[in-house]
RODO-2510 file (C-alpha; in nm, 4 decimals, decimal comma):
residues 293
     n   res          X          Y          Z
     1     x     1,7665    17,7820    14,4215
     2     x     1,9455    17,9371    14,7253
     3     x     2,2550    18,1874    14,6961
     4     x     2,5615    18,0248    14,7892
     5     x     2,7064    18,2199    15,1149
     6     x     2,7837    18,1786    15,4447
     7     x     2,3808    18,2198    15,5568
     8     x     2,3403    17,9222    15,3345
     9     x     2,6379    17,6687    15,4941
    10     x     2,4743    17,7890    15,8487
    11     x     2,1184    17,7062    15,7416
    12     x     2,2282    17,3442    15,6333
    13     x     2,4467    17,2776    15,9252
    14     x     2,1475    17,3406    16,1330
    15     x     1,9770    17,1442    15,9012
    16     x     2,2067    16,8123    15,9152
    17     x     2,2495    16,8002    16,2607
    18     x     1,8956    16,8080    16,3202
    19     x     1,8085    16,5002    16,0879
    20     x     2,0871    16,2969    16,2757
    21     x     1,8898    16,3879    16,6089
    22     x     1,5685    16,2961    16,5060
    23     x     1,4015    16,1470    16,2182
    24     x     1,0666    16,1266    16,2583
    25     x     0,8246    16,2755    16,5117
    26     x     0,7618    16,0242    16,7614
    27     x     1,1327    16,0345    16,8161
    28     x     1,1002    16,4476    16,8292
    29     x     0,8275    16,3726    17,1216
    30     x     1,0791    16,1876    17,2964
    31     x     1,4071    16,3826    17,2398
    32     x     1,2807    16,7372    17,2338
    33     x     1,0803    16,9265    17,5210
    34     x     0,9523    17,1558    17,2404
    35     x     0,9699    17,0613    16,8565
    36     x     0,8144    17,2269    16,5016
    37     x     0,8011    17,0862    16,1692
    38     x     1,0023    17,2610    15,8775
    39     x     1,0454    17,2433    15,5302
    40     x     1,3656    17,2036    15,4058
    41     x     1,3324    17,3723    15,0845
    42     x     0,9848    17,6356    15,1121
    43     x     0,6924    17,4542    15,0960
    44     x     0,5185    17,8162    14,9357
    45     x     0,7858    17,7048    14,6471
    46     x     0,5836    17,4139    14,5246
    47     x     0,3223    17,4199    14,2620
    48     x     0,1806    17,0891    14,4689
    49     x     0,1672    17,3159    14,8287
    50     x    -0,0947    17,1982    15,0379
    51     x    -0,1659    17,5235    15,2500
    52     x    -0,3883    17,7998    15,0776
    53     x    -0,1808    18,0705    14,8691
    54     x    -0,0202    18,1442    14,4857
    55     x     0,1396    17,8161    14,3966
    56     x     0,4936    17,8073    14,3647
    57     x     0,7104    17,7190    14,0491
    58     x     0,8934    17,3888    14,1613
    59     x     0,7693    17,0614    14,0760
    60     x     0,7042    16,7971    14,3302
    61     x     0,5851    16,6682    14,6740
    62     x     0,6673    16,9880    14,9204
    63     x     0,5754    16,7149    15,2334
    64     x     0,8013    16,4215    15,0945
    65     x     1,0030    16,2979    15,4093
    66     x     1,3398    16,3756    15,2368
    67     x     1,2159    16,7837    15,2421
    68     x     1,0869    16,7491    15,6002
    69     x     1,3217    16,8260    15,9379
    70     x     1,2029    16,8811    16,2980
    71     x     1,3561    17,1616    16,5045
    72     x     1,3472    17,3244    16,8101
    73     x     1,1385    17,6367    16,8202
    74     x     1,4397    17,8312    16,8477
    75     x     1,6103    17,6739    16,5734
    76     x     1,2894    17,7083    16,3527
    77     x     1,3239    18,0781    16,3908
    78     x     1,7108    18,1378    16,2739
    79     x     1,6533    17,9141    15,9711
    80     x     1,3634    18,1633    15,8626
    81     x     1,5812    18,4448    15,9886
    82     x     1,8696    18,2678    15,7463
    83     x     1,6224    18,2336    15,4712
    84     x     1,5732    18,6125    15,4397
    85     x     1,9591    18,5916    15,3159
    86     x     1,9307    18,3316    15,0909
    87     x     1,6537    18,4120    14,8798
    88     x     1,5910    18,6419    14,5888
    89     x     1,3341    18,7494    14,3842
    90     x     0,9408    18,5950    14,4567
    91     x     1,1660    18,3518    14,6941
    92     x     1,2707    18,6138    14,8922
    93     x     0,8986    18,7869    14,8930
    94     x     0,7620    18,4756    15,0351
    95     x     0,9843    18,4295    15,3068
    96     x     0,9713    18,7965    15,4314
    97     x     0,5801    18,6866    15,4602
    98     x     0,6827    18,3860    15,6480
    99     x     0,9525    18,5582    15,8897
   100     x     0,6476    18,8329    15,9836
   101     x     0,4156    18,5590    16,0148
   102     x     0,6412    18,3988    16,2381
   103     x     0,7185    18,7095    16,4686
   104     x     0,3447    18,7571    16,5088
   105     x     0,2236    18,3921    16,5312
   106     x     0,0750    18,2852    16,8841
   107     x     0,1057    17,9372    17,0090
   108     x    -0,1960    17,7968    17,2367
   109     x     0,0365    17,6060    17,4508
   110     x     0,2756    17,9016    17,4782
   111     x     0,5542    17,6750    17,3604
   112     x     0,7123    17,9057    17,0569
   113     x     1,0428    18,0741    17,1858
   114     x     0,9575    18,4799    17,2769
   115     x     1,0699    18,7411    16,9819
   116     x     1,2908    19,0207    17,0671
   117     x     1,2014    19,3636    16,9968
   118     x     1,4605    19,4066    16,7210
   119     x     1,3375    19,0978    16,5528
   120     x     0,9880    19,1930    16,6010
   121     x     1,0768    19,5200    16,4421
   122     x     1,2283    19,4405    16,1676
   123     x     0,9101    19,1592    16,0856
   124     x     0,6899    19,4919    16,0588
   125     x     0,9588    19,6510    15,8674
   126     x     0,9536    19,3882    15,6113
   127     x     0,5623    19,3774    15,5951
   128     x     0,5443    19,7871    15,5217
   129     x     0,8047    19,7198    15,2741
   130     x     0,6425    19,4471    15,0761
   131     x     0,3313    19,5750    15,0848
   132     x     0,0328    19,4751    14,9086
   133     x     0,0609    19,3112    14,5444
   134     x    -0,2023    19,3705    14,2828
   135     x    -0,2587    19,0156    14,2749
   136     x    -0,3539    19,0139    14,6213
   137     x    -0,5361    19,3754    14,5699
   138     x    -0,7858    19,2244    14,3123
   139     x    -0,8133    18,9787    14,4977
   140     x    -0,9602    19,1541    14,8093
   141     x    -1,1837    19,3054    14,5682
   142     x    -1,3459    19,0424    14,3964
   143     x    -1,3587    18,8820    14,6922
   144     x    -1,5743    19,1773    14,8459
   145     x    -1,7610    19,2412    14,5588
   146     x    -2,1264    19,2533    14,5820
   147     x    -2,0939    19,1449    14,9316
   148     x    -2,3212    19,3240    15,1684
   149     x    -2,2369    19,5252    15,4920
   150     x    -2,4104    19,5020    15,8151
   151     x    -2,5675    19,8203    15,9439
   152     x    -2,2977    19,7995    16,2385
   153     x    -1,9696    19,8045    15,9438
   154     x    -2,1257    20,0810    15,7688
   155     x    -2,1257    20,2939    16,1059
   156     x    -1,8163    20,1911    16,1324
   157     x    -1,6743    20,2909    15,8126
   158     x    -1,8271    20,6267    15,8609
   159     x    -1,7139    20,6821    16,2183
   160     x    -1,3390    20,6263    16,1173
   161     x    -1,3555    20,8791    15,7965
   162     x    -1,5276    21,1842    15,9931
   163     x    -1,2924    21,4323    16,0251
   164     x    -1,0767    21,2551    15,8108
   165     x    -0,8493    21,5276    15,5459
   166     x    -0,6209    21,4211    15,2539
   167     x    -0,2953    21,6031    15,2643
   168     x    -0,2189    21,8346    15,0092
   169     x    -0,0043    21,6374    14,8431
   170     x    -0,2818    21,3359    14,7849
   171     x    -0,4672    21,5865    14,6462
   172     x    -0,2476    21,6777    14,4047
   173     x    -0,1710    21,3638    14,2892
   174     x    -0,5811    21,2422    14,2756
   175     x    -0,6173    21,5679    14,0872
   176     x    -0,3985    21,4819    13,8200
   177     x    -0,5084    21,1248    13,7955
   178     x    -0,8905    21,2607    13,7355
   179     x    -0,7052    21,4842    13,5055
   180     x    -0,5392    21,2343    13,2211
   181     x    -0,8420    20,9384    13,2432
   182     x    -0,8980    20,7917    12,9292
   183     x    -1,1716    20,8828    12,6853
   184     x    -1,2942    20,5353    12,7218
   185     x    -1,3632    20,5421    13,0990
   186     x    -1,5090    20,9002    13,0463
   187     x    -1,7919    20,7632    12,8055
   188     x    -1,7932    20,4960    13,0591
   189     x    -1,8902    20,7386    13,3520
   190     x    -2,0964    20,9632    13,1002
   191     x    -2,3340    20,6172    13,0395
   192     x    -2,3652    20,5032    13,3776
   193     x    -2,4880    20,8579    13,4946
   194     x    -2,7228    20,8768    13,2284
   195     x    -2,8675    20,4814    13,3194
   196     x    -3,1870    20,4828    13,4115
   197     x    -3,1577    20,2594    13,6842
   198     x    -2,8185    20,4847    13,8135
   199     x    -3,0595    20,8402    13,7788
   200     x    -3,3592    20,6325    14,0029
   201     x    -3,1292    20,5500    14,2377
   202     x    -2,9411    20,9012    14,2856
   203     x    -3,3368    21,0582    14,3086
   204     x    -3,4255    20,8144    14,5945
   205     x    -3,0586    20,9437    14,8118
   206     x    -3,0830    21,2797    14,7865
   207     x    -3,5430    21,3105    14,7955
   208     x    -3,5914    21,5309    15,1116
   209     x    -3,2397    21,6680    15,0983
   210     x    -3,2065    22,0339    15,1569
   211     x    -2,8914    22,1847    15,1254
   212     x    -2,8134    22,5174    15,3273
   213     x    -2,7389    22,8323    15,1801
   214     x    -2,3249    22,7902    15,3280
   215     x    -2,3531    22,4791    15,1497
   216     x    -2,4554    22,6645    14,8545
   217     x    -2,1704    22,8858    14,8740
   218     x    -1,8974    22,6578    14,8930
   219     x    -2,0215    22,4892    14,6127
   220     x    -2,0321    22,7772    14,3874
   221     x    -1,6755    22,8700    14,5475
   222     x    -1,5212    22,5630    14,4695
   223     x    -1,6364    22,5445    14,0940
   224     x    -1,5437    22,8956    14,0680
   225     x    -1,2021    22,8392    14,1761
   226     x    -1,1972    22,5388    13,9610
   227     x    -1,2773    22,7367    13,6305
   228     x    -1,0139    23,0064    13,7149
   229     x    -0,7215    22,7230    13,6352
   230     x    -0,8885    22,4742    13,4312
   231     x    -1,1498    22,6932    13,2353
   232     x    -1,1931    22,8149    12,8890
   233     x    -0,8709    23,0813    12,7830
   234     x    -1,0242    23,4106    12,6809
   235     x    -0,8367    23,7167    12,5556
   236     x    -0,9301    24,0453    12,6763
   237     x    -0,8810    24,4428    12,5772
   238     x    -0,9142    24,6245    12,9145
   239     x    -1,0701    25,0026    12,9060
   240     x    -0,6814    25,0992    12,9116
   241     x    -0,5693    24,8845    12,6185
   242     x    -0,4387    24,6273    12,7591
   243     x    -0,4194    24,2582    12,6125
   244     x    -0,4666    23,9969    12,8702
   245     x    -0,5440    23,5952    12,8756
   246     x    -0,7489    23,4709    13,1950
   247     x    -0,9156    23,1303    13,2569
   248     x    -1,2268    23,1293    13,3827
   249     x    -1,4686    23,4160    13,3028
   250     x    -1,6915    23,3631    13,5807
   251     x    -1,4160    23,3811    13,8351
   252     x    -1,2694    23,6725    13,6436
   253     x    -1,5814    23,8559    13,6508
   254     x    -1,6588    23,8319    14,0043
   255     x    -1,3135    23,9101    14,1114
   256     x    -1,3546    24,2396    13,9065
   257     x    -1,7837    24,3324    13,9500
   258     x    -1,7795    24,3261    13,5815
   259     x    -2,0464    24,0890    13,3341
   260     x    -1,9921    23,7549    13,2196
   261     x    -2,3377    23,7763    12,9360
   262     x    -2,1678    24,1181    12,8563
   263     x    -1,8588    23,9264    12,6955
   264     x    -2,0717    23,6741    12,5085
   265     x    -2,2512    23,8759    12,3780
   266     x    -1,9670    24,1327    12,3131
   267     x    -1,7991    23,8101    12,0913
   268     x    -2,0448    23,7324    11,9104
   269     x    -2,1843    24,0639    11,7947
   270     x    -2,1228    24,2211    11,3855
   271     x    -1,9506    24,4878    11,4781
   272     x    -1,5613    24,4988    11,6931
   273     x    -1,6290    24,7890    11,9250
   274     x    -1,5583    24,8085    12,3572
   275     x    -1,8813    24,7544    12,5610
   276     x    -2,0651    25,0634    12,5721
   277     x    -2,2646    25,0815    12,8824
   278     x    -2,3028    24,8694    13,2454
   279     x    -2,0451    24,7069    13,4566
   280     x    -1,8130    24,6124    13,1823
   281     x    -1,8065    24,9411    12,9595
   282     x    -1,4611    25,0113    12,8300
   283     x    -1,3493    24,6385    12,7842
   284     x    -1,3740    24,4435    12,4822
   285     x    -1,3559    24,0445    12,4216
   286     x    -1,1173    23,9228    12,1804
   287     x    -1,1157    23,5528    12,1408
   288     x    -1,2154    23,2454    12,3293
   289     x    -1,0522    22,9098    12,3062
   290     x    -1,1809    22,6240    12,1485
   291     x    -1,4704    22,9005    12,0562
   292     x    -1,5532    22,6871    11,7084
   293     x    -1,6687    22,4061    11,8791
***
């Protein structure tokens, strides 16, 4: 259950001399100025625990008197600091959870011996380390599902994301996330847009909304710069007989002053000849991908 090393011998040598000093707690009341109860082996290791978490893997009665031991507040805290040693695994999870509860743990009667800063430290250390689990994430989630918010969390919520940026590097990675999303959760969006109750509900947001003309523009920016890397690959013949491949013919266009109908219709026609006349005399259109579908 425990690794055998010195960490261990220590804990159980605090452990033993404790249960000769005391044995139950009317005799703690007496003895010590200052006492806490403690499970000898986790009680978060029990299948049977009585406090409210994941239930553990070992059988039997976590509060049976042969698992219990009553310490000092002081020596409470090295046996949790001993336990961080002596576990592995979803042992050693669960006591890093214990040892940061501990740190940050406030007693009512101001009785629980004062953390140093190093201690204290390394508590939140352990914390950013372990994280959240996905257990615990969905969790959260179902737990907040459907659940309303007061008009008061809502401002809130907004007043801590205003002026709020993803770095660059989020952005990539959200980007290529969007990017590789199944074909099942794309028909999965598609049908939920197209819902009726989903289309009713998007009309009543945005009814009275009017969006200014710089809002306009950044719009057609942004999907312009879009197309230019993820748009369809055409192949060109420039007035000087060049071959090139661009991505996006919008984008390209504008860059250039030169018509994006001219091309289509340039593909499509009989006969393979240059554009004769307006902005995009001179160049021809070649190809287009996925142009069969």
């Amino acid at each position: 259950m425990f690794i055998k090393n010195k960490y261990t011998k220590c804990y159980y040598s605090i452990i033993n001399a404790a249960k000769v000093r005391v044995s139950t707690r009317k005799e703690a009341k007496k003895v010590l100025q200052s006492y806490e109860q403690h499970h000898i082996i986790p009680e978060s290791f029990f299948t049977n625990r009585t406090r409210k978490g994941t239930p553990g893997w070992l059988p039997g009665n976590p509060n049976e008197k042969e698992n219990l031991v009553f310490l000092t507040s002081r020596e409470h805290f090295i046996c949790h600091l001993l336990l961080l040693k002596m576990c592995s695994g979803q042992g050693l999870r669960l006591m890093e959870y214990a040892f940061s509860a501990m740190c940050s743990w406030k007693s009512k009667k101001n009785t629980r011996l004062e953390v140093k800063s190093r201690w204290y430290e390394l508590s939140k250390l352990l914390k950013k380390e372990r994280g959240v689990s996905n257990e615990t994430r969905s969790k959260i989630s179902l737990a907040n599902r459907g659940k309303p918010k007061t008009e008061e969390t809502k401002r809130k919520i907004s007043s801590s994301k205003q002026g709020f940026k993803h770095s660059d590097e989020t952005r990539a990675k959200m980007c290529e996330a969007q990017r590789h999303r199944s074909k099942e959760v794309l028909s999965k969006l598609a049908e939920q847009c197209k819902s009726p109750e989903r289309r009713a509900l998007s009309s009543k947001v945005h009814k009275g909304k009017t969006v200014s003309s710089e809002t306009r523009e950044k719009i057609r920016n942004n999907r312009i710069q879009w197309t230019s890397t993820h748009g369809e690959k055409w192949v060109l013949q420039t007035p000087n007989k060049e071959i090139i491949e661009i991505r996006g013919l919008n984008a390209f266009c504008k860059e250039h002053n030169l018509c994006p109908m001219a091309f289509n219709y340039n593909l499509t026609a009989s006969t393979r000849n240059p554009i004769s006349r307006g902005r995009s005399a001179g160049w021809m259109a070649i190809s287009r991908e996925n142009m069969e579908k």
